[in-house]
ZAKOL-974279 format. One record per residue (C-alpha): residue number from 1; residue in one letter; x, y, z. Coordinates in steps of 0.001 Angstrom, whole numbers, padded with zeros to 6 digits. Layout:
BEGIN
(site NUM, "a", (X, Y, Z))
...
END
This chain:
BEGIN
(site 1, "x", (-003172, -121969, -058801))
(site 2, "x", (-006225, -119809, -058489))
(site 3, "x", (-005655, -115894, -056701))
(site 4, "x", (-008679, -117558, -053991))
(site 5, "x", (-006679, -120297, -053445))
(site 6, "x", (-003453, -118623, -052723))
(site 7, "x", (-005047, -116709, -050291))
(site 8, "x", (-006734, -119017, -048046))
(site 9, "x", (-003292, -120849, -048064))
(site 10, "x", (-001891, -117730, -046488))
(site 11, "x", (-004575, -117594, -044243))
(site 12, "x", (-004560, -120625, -042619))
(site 13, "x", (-000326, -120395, -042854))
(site 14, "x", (-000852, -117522, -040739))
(site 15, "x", (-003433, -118897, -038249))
(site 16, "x", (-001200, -121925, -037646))
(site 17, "x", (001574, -119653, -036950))
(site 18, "x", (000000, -117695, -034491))
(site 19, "x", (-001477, -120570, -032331))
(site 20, "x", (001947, -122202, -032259))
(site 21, "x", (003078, -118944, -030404))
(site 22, "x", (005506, -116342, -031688))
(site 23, "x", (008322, -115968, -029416))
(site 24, "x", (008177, -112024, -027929))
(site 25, "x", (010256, -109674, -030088))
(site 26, "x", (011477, -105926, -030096))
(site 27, "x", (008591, -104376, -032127))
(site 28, "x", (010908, -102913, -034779))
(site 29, "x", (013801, -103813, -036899))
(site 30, "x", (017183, -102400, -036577))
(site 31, "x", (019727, -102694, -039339))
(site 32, "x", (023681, -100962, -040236))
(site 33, "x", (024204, -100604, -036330))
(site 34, "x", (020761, -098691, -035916))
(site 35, "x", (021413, -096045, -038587))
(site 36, "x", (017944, -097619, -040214))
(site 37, "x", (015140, -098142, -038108))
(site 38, "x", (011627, -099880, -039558))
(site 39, "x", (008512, -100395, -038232))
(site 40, "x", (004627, -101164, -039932))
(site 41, "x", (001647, -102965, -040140))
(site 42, "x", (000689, -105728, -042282))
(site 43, "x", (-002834, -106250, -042245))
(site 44, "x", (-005655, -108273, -044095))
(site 45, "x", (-009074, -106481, -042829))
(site 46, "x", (-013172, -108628, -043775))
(site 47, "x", (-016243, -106967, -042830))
(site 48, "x", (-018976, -109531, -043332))
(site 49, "x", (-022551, -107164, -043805))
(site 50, "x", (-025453, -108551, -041647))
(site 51, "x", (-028121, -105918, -042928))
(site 52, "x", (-028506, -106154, -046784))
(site 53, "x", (-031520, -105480, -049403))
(site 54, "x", (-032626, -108600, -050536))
(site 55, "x", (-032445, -106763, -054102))
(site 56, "x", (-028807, -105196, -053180))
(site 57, "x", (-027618, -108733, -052623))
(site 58, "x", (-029147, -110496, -056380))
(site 59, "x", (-027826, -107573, -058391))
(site 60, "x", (-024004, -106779, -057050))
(site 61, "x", (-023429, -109684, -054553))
(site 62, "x", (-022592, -113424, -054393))
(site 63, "x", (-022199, -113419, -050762))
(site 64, "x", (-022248, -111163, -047743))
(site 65, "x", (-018566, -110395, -047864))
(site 66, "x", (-018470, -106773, -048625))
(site 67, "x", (-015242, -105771, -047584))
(site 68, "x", (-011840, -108128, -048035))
(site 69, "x", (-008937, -105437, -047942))
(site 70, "x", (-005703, -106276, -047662))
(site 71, "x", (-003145, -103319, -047046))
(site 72, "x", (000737, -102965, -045291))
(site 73, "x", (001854, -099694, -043777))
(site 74, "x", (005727, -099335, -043378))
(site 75, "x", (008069, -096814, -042289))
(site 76, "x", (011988, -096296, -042396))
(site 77, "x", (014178, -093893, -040623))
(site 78, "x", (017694, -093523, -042321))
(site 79, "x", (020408, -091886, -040223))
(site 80, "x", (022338, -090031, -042888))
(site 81, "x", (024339, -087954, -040215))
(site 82, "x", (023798, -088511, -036614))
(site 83, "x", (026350, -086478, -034452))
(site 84, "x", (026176, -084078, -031213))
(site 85, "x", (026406, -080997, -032838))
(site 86, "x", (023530, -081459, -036310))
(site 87, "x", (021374, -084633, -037301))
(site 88, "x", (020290, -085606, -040976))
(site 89, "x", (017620, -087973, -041141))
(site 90, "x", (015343, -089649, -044096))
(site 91, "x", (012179, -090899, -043315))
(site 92, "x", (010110, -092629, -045589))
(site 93, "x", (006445, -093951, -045557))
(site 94, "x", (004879, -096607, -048012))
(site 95, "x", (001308, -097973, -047709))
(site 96, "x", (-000960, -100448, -050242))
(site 97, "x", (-004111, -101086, -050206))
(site 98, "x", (-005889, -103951, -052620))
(site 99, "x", (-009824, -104377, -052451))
(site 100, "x", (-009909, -108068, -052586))
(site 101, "x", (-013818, -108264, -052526))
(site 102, "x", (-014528, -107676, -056228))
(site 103, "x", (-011619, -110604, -057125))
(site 104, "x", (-013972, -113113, -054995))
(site 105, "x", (-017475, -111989, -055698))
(site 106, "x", (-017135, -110151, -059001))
(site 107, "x", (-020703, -108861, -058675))
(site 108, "x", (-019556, -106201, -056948))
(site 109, "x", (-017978, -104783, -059839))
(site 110, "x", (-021622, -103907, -061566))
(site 111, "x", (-022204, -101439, -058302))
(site 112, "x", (-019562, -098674, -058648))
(site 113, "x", (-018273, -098096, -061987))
(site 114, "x", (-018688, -100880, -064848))
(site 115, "x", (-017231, -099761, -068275))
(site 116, "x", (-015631, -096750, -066231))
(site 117, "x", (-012147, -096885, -065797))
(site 118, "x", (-011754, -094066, -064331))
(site 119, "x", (-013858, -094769, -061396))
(site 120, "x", (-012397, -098157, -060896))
(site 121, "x", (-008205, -096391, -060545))
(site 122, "x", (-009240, -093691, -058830))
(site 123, "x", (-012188, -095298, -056580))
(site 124, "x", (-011935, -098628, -055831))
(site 125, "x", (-009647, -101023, -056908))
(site 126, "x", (-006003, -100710, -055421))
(site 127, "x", (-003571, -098248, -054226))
(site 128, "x", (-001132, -096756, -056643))
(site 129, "x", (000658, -093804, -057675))
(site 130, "x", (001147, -091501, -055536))
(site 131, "x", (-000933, -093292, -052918))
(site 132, "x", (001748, -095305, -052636))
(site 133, "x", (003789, -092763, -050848))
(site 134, "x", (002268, -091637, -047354))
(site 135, "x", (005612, -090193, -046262))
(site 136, "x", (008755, -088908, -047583))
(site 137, "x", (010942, -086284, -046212))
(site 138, "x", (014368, -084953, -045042))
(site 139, "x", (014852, -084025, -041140))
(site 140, "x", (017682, -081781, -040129))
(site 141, "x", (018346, -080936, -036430))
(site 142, "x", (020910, -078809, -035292))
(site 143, "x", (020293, -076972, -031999))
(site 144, "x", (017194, -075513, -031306))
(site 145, "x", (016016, -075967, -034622))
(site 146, "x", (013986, -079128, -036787))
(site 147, "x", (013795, -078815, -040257))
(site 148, "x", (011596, -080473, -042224))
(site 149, "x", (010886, -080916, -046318))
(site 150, "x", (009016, -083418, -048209))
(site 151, "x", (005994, -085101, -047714))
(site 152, "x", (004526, -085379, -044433))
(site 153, "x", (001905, -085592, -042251))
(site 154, "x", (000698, -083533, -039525))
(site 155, "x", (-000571, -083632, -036252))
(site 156, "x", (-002237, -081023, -034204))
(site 157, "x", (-005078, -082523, -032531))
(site 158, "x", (-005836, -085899, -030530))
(site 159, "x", (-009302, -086157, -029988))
(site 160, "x", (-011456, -089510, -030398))
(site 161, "x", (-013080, -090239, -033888))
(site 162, "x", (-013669, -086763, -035025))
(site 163, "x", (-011642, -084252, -036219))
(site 164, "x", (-011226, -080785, -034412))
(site 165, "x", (-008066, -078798, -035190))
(site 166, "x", (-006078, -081664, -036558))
(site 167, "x", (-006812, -080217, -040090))
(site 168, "x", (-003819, -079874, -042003))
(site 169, "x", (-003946, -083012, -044429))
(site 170, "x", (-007076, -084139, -045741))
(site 171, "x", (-008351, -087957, -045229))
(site 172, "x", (-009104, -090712, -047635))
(site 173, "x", (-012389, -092698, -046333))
(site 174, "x", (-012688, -094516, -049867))
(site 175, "x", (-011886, -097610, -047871))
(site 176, "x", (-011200, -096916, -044309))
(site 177, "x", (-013208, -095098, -041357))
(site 178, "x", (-012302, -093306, -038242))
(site 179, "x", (-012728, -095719, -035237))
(site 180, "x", (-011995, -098464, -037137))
(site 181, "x", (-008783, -097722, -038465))
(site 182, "x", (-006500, -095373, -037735))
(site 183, "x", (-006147, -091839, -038288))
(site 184, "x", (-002679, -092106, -039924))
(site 185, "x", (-003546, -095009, -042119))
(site 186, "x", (-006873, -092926, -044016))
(site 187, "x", (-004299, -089024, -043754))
(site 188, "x", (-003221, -088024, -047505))
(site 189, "x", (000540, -086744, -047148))
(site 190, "x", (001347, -082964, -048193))
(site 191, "x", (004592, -082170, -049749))
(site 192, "x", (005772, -079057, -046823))
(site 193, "x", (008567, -077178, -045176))
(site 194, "x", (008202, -077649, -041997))
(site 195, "x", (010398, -076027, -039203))
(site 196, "x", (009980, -075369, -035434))
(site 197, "x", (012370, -073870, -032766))
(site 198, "x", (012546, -074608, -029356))
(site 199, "x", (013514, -071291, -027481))
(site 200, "x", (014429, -070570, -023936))
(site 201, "x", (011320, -068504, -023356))
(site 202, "x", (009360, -068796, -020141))
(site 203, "x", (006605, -071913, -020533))
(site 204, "x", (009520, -073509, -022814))
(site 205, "x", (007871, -072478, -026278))
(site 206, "x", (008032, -074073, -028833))
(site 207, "x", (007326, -072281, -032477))
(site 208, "x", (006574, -074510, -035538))
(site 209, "x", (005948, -072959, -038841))
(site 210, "x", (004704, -075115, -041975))
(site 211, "x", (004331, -073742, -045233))
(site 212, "x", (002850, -076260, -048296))
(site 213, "x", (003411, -074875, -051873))
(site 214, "x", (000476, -075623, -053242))
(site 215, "x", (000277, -078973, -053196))
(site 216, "x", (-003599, -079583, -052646))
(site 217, "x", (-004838, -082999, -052502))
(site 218, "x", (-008808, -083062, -052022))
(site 219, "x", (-010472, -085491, -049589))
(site 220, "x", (-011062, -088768, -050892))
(site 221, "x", (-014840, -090069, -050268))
(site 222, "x", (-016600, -092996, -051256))
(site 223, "x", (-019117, -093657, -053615))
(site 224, "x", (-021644, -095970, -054745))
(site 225, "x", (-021340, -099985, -054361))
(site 226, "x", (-018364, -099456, -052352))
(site 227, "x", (-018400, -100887, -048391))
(site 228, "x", (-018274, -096769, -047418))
(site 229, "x", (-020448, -095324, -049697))
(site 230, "x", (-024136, -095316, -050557))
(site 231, "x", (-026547, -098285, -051574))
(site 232, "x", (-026220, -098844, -055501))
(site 233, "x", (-029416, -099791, -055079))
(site 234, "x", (-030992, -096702, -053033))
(site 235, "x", (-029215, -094092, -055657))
(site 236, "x", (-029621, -096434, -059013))
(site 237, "x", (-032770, -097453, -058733))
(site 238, "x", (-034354, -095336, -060781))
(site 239, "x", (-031840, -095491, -064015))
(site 240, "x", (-030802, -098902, -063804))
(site 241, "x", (-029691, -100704, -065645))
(site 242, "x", (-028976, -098054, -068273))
(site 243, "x", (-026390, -095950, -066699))
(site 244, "x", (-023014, -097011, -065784))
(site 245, "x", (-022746, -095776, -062722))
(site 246, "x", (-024927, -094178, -059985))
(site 247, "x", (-025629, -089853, -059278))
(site 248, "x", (-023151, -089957, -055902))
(site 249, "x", (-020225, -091451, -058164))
(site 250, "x", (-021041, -088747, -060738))
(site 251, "x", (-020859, -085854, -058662))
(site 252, "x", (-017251, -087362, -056472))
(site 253, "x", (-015674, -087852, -060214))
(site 254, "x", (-016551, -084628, -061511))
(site 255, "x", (-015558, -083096, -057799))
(site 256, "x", (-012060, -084997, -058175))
(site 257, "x", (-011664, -083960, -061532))
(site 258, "x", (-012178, -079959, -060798))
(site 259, "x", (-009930, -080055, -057578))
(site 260, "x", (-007011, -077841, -058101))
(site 261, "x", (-003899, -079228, -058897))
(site 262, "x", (-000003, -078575, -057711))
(site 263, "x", (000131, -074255, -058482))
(site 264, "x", (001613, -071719, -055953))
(site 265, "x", (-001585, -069831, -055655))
(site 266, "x", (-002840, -072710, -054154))
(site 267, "x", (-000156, -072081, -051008))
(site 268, "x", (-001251, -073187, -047376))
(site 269, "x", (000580, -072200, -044182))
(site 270, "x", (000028, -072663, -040335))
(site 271, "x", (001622, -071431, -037267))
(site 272, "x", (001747, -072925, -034174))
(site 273, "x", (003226, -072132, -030507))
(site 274, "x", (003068, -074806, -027788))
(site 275, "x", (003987, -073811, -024288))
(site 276, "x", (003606, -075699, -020692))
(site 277, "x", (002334, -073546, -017565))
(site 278, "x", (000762, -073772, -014838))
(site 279, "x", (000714, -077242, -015534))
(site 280, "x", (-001367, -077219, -018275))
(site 281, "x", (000106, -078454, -021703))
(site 282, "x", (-000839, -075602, -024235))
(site 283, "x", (-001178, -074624, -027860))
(site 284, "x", (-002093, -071919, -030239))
(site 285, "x", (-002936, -072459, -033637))
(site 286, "x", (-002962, -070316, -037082))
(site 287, "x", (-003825, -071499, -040815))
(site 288, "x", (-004568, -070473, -044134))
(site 289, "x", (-005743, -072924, -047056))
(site 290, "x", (-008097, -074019, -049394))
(site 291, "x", (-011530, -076036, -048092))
(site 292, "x", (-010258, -080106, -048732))
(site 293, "x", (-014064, -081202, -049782))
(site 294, "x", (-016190, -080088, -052684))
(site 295, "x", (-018149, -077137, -052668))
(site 296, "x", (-020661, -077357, -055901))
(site 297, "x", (-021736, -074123, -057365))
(site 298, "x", (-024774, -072827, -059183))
(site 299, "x", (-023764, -074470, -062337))
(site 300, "x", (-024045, -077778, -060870))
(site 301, "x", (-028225, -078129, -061054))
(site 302, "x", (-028353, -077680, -064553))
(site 303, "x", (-025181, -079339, -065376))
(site 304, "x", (-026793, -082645, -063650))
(site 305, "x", (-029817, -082194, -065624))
(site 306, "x", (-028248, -081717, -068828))
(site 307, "x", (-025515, -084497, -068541))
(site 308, "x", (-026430, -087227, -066167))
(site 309, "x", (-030251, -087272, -065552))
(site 310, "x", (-031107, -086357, -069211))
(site 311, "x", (-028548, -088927, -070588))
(site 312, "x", (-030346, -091796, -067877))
(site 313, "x", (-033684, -090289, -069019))
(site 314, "x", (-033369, -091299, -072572))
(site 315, "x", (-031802, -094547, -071622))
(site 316, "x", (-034976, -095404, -069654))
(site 317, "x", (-036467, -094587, -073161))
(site 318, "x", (-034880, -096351, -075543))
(site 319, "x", (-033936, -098988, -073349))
(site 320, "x", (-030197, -099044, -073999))
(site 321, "x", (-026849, -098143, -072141))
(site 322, "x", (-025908, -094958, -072097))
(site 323, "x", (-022913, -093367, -070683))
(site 324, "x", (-023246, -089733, -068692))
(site 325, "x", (-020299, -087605, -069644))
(site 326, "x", (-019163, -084650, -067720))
(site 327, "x", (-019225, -081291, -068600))
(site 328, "x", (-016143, -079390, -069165))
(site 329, "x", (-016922, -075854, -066870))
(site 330, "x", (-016075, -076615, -063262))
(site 331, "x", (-019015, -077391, -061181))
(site 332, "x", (-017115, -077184, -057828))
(site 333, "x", (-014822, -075310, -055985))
(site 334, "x", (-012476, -075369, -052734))
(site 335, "x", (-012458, -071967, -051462))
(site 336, "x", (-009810, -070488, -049088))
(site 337, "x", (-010779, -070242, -045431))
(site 338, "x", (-008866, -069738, -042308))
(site 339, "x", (-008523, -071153, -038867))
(site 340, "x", (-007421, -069702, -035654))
(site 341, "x", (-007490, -072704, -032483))
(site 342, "x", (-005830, -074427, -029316))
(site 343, "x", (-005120, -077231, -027304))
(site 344, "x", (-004765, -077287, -023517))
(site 345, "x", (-004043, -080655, -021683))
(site 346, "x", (-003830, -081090, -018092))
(site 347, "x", (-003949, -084045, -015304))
(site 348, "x", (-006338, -083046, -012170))
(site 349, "x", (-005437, -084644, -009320))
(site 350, "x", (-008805, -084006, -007325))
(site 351, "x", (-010208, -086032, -009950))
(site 352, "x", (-008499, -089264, -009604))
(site 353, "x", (-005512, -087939, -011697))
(site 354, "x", (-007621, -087976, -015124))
(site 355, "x", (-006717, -086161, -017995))
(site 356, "x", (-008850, -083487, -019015))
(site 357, "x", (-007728, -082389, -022993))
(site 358, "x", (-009889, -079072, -025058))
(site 359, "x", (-009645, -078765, -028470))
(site 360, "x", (-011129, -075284, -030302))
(site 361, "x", (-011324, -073604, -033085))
(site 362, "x", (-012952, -070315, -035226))
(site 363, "x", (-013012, -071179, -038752))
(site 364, "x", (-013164, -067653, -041159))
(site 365, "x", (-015466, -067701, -043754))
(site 366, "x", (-016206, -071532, -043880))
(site 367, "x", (-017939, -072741, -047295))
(site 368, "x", (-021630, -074095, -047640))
(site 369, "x", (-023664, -074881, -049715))
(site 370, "x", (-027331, -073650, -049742))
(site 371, "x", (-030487, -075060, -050804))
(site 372, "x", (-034294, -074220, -050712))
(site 373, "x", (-035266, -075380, -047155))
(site 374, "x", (-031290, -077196, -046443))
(site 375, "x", (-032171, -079482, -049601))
(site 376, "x", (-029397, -080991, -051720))
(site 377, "x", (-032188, -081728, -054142))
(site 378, "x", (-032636, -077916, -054467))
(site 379, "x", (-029366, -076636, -054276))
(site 380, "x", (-028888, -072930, -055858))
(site 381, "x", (-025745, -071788, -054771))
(site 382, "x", (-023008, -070986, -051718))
(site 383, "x", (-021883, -069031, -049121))
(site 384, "x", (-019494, -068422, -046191))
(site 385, "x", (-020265, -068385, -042866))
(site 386, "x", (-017919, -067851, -039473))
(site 387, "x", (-017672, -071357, -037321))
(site 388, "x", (-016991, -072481, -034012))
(site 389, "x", (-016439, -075762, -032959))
(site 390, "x", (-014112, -077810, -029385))
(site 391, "x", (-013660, -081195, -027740))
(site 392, "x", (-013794, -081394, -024323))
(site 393, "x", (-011157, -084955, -023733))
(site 394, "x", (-011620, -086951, -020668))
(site 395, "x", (-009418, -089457, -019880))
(site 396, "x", (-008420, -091515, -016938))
(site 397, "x", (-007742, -095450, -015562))
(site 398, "x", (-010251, -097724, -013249))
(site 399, "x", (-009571, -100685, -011431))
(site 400, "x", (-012736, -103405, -010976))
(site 401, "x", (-012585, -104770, -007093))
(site 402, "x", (-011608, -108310, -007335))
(site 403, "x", (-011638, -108301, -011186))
(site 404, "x", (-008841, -106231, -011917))
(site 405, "x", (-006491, -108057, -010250))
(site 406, "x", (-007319, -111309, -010675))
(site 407, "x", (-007662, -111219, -014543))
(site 408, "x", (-005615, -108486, -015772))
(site 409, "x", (-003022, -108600, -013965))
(site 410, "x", (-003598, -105227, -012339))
(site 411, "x", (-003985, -104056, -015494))
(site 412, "x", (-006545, -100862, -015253))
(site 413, "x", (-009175, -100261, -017757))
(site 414, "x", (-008511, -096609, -020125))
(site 415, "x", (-011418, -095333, -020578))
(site 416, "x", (-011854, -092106, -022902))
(site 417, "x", (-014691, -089835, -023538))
(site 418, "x", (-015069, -086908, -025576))
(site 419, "x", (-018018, -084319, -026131))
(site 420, "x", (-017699, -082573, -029226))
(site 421, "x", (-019918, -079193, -029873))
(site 422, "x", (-020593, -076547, -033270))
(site 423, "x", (-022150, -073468, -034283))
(site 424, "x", (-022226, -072229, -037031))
(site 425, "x", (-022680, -068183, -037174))
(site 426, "x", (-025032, -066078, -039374))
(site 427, "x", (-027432, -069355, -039746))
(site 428, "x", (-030367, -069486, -041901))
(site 429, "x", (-032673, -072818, -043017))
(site 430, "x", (-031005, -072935, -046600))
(site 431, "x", (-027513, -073627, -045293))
(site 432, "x", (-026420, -077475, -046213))
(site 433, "x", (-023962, -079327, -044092))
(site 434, "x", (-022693, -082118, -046447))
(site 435, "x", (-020542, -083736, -044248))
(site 436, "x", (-022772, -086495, -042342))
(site 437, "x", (-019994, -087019, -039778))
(site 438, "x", (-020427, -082776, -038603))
(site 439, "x", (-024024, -084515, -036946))
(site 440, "x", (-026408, -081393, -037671))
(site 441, "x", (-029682, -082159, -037411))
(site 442, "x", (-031836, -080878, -040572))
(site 443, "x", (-031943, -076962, -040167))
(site 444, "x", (-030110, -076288, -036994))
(site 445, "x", (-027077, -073888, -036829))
(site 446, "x", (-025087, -076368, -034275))
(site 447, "x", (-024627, -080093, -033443))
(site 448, "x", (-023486, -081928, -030348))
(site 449, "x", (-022121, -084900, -030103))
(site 450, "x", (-020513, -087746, -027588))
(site 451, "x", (-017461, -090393, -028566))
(site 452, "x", (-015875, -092656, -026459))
(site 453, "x", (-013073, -095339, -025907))
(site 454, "x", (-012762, -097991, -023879))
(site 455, "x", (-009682, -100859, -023394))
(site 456, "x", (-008988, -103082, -021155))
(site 457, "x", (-006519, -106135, -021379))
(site 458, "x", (-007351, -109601, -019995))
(site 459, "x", (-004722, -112959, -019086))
(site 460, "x", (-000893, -111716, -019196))
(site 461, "x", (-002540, -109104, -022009))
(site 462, "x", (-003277, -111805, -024433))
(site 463, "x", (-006461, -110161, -024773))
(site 464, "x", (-007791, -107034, -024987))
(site 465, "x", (-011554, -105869, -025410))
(site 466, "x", (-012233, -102124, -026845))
(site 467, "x", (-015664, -100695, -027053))
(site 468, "x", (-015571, -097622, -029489))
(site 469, "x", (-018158, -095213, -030346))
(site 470, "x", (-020134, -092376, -030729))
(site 471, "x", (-023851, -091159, -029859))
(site 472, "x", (-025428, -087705, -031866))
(site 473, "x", (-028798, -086878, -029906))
(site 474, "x", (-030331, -086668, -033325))
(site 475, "x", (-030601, -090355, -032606))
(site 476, "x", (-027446, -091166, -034799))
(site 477, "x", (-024927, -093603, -033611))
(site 478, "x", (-021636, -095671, -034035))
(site 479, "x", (-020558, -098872, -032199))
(site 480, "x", (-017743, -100768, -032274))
(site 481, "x", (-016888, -103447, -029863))
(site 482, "x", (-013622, -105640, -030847))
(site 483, "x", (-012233, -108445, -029055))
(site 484, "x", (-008974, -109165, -029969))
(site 485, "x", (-006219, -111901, -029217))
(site 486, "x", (-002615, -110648, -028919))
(site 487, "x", (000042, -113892, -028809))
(site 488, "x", (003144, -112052, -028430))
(site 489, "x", (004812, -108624, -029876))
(site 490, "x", (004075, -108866, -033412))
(site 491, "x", (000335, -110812, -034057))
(site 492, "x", (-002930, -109285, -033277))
(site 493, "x", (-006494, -111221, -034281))
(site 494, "x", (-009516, -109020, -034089))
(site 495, "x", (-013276, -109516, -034330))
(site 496, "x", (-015603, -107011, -033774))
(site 497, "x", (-018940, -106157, -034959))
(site 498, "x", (-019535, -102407, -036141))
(site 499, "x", (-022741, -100763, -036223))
(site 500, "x", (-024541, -097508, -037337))
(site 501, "x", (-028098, -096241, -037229))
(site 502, "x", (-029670, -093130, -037115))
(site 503, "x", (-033258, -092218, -036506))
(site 504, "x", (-033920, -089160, -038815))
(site 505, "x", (-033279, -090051, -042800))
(site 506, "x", (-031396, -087293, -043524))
(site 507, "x", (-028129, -088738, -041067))
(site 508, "x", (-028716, -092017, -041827))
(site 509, "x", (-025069, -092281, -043015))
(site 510, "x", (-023833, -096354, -043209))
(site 511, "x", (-027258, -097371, -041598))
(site 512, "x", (-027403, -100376, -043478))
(site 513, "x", (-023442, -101152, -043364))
(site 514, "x", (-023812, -103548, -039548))
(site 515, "x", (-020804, -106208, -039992))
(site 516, "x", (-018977, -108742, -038401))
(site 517, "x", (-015148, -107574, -038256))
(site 518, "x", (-012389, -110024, -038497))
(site 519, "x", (-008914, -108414, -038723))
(site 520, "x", (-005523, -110134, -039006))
(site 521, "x", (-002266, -107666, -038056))
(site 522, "x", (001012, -108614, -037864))
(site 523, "x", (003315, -105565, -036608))
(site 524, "x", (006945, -105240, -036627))
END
């Protein structure tokens, strides 16, 4: 039996399941009288694109499914010891991940990486390795003190969609994206020693220290052909069909392939002291480590010329394939920079009881790139500048006269909204902010930005509508509304319909990436 047909099988097994009702059921599974504990997410994800190039579509598409992943996320706690006086606990993470687009519409494959193997492990295809592994590490408690070592991840921040302080691991968006999925699922885990104390101080502080033997793991981003990353079409145009693969793919590979590996004098460490007066939930933060995405350096121009476009160059000429190769020098770098930052949380009464959550930080001696007039296309070398960037979190619960009750069950709607802001110091018109998602406009030392979530439940919370999103004045947005059907404890059906746009070229991000979400969870 064909791989398509086993899968629709399991599809419609699944659908037929959930309509005939799944009785309600703890959410997690308890084995050995409790001493193991497991809990995940089993999920099969489709993102059918509405906007697509007539000529994107005849060259690397059969049909308008773009996106078929299929990925599990499961977690185990093992009580080794579990006493009054000391606790010794195992807790282990596993997640896959298997881009099931290519397998139905092998098109696809010409996009990204044909006749690159390479690309196709480390890119595209399917979890493995160490991927495999999201979590892994021993817990000991005894008193005041948690000790932590293995791999873990890390969080110190909460806001909606974007990233303030919650910095210590770096994120994989090779086939997932903030809003859509969540933060946990796209985090790379760091192997760390990670302790904290709980002392007796006034504000009951709370110390946590985390120190990560250089273990560095770069930020994963994707690249040409690929649902995330940019148009094959757009950034092949000119060389195809006589280059493997397009200039974005060329530059991640070579950036992934000069990323540090596992020494000690790539060490990272963060301090952290969390404290509770005046009723206001409180953190400071402190940490040290190396820049998670690619900086290129001034060897990078040339090196382009001399072994991608020259290569494509001559096989425009002679009309044959030819494959760019990549030089040996290193042609980008992740600099050390550090990070001082908080977190204060507090509920305001005189406000209907919202929550009111800010998030800030100072980074020291940030990387950039710069370029003649902010241009990547003229790129000449880098630099470090001082940056300071919060989130101001607003959070609270509505009820809708006569609605409310009547529908939900008295239910309230959560609605979430979070202004983001950034400067960067020492500006001048040459510095190049590479990350889309920071929302600079061309040229301007700082950014500004809204984000918001919205939930509400419907009949006995079978249902539940969530409106997600962001707005950058620069005319750049994201939008998300999901519907979703919830029949019982475990089963969750989800269509949505995510959209992007921006109205100045050089944010234009997944303009042309609009689709119809259907998801399929099952959670245990």
């Amino acid at each position: 039996m064909k791989r398509k047909d086993i899968f629709l099988i399991f599809m419609l097994f699944a659908f037929l399941l959930c309509t005939a009702g799944v009785k309600p059921a703890r959410a997690e599974v308890r084995l050995a009288d409790d001493k193991i504990i497991l809990n995940g997410t089993i999920k099969q994800t489709m993102l059918f694109r509405t906007q697509m190039q007539q000529e994107e579509y005849n060259r690397y598409h059969k049909t308008h499914l773009d996106y078929n992943r299929f990925s599990y996320v499961i977690e185990g706690l093992f009580k080794i010891k579990d006493c009054p006086e000391e606790q010794l606990n195992l807790f282990v993470g596993t997640k896959y991940w298997y881009e099931l687009a290519p397998v139905y519409d092998p098109k696809m494959r010409k996009g990204p990486n044909p006749g690159v193997p390479s690309i196709q492990r480390n890119w595209y295809a399917r979890a493995k390795d160490r991927d495999l592994l999201s979590e892994a590490y021993f817990d000991y408690l005894r008193g005041p003190f948690d000790l932590r070592i293995g791999q873990q991840i890390v969080v110190w921040g909460e806001t909606d969609i974007k990233r303030t302080v919650d910095i210590i691991n770096p994120i994989d968006v090779r086939l997932g994206s903030p809003g859509i999925d969540q933060w946990e699922e796209i985090k790379l885990g760091l192997f760390m020693l990670r302790g904290t104390y709980q002392s007796q101080l006034p504000g009951n502080l709370l110390f946590e220290l985390l120190y990560i033997p250089g273990d560095f793991r770069p930020a994963r981003l994707p690249v040409d052909g690929t649902h995330y990353g940019a148009n094959p079409v757009v950034t092949q145009s000119v060389f195809y069909p006589y280059v493997p693969y397009g200039v974005t793919t060329w530059q991640f590979e070579k950036a992934r392939r000069d990323a540090p590996g596992w020494e000690l004098k790539n060490y990272e460490y963060g301090l952290r002291v969390r404290g509770f007066t005046w009723d206001i939930d409180w953190t400071l933060l402190y940490y040290d480590g190396l820049y998670d995405a690619p900086i290129a350096t001034s060897d990078l121009p040339q090196a382009f010329l001399d072994n991608y476009l020259g290569v494509a160059l001559k096989g425009q000429v002679t009309q044959t394939l030819q494959q760019p190769t990549f030089p040996s020098q290193k042609l980008f770098v992740y600099p050390r920079y550090r990070m001082i930052g908080g977190t204060a949380q507090t509920v305001i009464p005189a406000l209907h009881n919202s929550v009111w959550r800010l998030e800030y930080f100072y980074n020291f001696d940030e990387p950039y790139n710069v370029g003649t007039d902010g241009s990547n296309s003229a790129l000449y070398d880098w630099v470090r500048r001082g940056c300071f960037g919060m989130g101001l979190n607003y959070s609270d619960k509505f009820k809708i006269p006569g609605f409310t009750h009547r529908f939900c069950d008295d239910k309230m709607m959560d609605v979430s909204l979070t202004f983001f802001y950034e400067r960067v110091f020492d500006w001048n018109d040459d510095i190049i902010i590479a990350e889309s998602g920071r929302g600079h406009r061309g040229q301007t030392a700082s950014a500004h930005e809204i984000a918001w979530n919205v939930q509400q439940f419907f009949f006995h919370q079978t249902f539940m509508f969530m409106f997600t999103g962001s707005y950058n004045p620069i005319g750049k947005y994201f939008l998300a509304p999901i519907v979703a059907y919830v029949p019982g404890n475990h089963w969750r059906w989800e269509l949505g319909f995510p959209t992007y746009g921006s109205s100045e070229r050089t944010n234009k991000g997944l303009h042309d990436k609009d689709s119809v979400l259907f998801r399929m969870r099952y959670e245990f």
